[in-house]
Phi, psi and omega in degrees: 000141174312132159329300200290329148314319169279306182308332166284312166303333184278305167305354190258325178277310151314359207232334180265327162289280215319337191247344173293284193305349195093351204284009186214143167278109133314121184265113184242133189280147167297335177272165145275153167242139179266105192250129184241123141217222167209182195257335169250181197303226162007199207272149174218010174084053182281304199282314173311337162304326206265273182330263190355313180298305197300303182326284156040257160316301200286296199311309185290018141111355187318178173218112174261153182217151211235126152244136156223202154278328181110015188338131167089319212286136158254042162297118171316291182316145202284330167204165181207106160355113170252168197234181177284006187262330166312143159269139186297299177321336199253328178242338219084119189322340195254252196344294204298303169336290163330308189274331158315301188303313189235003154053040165248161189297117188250121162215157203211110147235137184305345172248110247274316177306303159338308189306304190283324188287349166291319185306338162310308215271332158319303172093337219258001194217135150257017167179136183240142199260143171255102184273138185073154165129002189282353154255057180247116183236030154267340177256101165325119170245144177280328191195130204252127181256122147301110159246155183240148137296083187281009195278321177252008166073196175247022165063208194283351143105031184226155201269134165348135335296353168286343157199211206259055196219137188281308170213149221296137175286000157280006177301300188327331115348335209241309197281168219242293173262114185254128156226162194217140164219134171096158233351233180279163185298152174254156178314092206054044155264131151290172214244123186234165202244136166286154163244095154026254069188222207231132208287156172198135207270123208283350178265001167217053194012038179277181187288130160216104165335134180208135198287139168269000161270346201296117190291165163228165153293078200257148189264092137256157172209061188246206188300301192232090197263022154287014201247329184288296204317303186271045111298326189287294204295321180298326178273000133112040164286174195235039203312037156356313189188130192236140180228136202249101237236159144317162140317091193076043189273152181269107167306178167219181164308307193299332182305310205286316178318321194286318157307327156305320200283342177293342204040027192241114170291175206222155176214146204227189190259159200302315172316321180290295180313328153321311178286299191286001165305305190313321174299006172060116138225103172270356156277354177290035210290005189250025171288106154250194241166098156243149182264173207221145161244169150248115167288122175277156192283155163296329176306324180268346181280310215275332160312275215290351157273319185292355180293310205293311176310330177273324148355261183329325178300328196234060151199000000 
C-alpha cells in the first residue's frame, strides 16, 4: 500500500475513534437518520438514491425530510431552510434539484446536526434522509446506505491520495445497506437500474415530444458525466456532440454560448438544468432536461423498510 494512502487511512480511523471515545462529540437527532453515501471520491448516484428513498418512503405512509451539506452554496447562515426564493449558488444544486423535484422540507448546513435539529423543530418529517455524510461522524446516523458505482469500482482499492477510496473497502462490513448501478456485481449488492422518466423543456418545464432522429447536443456536469451520454444513446438519443463539466461547475454566458453555437439542441441532466434555469434566458427554448430514475430491488425495499421501522421503534 502507498505510504501516503495508508496514512490517510489511519487518520480517517483515528479521527473516527475520537467519536467512538467521547473525546469528540456525537449528536443524536430525535428522528432516525437515514444516511446514503459512498467510500470513494466522485459521484456514486448518491442523490438519485436520496430521490428513490423518498418515493420509499412516502408509499409507506412516511414524511421524510433531506439535510445536506450544501456543497458549493455561499450561504452564511449556520443552516437554511430551503424555500422556491433559494438559488442552487446559494445552498447548492443537488439540495435545491431535491427540493424542486420532490417538494420535502430540504436544509442544509456544514454542520450536519445543526441540519436535523431544524428539521426537528419543523414538525413536518418523521425521518430524515442525509445525502452524502457517511464519514460525517458529528451526526449519529441510524442506517448507513452504500451506493457503489460499478462501472468505476473502487479504482485501485487504495485510500486517498493514492487512489479514489475515502476509507478501507472493511467499512463496508460495517454499514446496514450496499447498492450498486452498473458493471459487475459486487458480492451481494443488489443491482438497481437506471430508468428513462421524462424529456423537459428548462425554461418552463413543460413536457417535450422529441423526434429520436433528431441530432443533439448532450450536457453534463456531474460526478461522472459519461454516464448521462450512454443513458441518452442506450435510449436511442442521437448524440451529435457531448460536453462535459466538472461536478457542481458554475456556469457563465460563455458556457451557453459555447452551447448555442453548436447549433443542435442540447439536452442536459436534471442537475445541471437547475443551475442553468436560474440565469433567466428565455431564449434558450431549445435547452431540455431529461430526468432519470434508479429503480430500486424489491429485496431491498422490503429490507431497508422493515430496518427503518425498527428503527423507528426506539424514538
Amino acid at each position: 500500500m502507498c505510504p501516503l494512502g495508508w496514512l490517510y487511512q489511519l487518520g480517517a480511523q483515528c479521527y473516527r475513534a475520537l467519536f467512538w471515545v467521547g473525546l469528540k462529540t456525537t449528536h443524536r437527532a430525535s428522528l432516525p437518520v437515514v444516511v446514503v453515501g459512498n467510500l470513494t471520491v466522485g459521484g456514486a448516484g448518491k442523490t438519485p438514491t436520496i430521490v428513490a428513498l423518498i418515493d420509499l418512503l412516502r408509499q409507506h405512509g412516511l414524511r421524510p425530510a433531506v439535510i445536506s451539506r450544501g456543497y458549493g452554496g455561499t450561504y452564511q447562515a449556520p443552516w437554511v431552510r430551503l424555500t422556491v426564493a433559494h438559488r442552487a449558488h446559494e445552498v447548492g444544486d443537488e439540495p435545491m434539484m431535491l427540493f424542486k423535484k420532490k417538494q420535502v422540507p430540504v436544509v442544509v448546513a456544514r454542520q450536519r446536526y445543526l441540519a436535523a435539529a431544524a428539521v426537528v423543530a419543523t414538525d413536518e418529517a418523521d425521518i430524515i434522509l442525509m445525502d452524502d455524510g457517511l464519514q460525517h461522524h458529528p451526526l449519529s446516523k441510524d442506517i448507513e446506505v452504500v451506493v457503489v458505482d460499478g462501472q468505476h469500482g473502487f479504482g485501485n482499492q487504495r485510500c486517498l491520495p493514492a487512489g479514489p477510496l475515502r476509507e478501507s473497502l472493511q467499512r463496508l462490513k460495517t454499514v446496514d445497506f450496499v447498492l450498486q448501478h452498473g458493471g459487475e456485481a459486487v458480492s451481494g449488492a443488489p443491482m438497481m437500474h437506471w430508468e428513462i422518466d421524462t424529456l423537459y423543456r428548462v425554461t418552463d418545464d413543460m413536457v417535450v415530444t422529441w423526434d429520436m432522429d433528431m441530432p443533439v447536443v448532450a450536457l453534463a456536469g456531474i460526478g461522472f458525466p459519461q454516464r448521462f451520454e450512454q443513458i441518452l444513446k442506450h435510449a436511442g438519443y442521437n448524440v451529435a456532440e457531448f460536453l462535459s463539466f466538472q461536478d457542481h461547475h458554475v456556469y457563465t454566458y460563455q458556457d451557453i454560448e459555447r452551447m448555442m453555437q453548436r447549433g443542435h439542441p442540447v439536452i442536459m441532466t436534471e442537475k445541471d438544468a437547475i443551475k442553468i434555469r436560474n440565469m433567466a434566458l428565455p431564449w434558450a427554448s431549445n435547452f431540455m432536461y431529461l430526468t432519470v430514475v434508479l429503480d430500486l430491488p424489491m429485496t431491498f425495499q422490503q429490507q431497508f423498510i422493515a430496518k427503518v421501522r425498527g428503527v423507528a421503534r426506539d424514538f
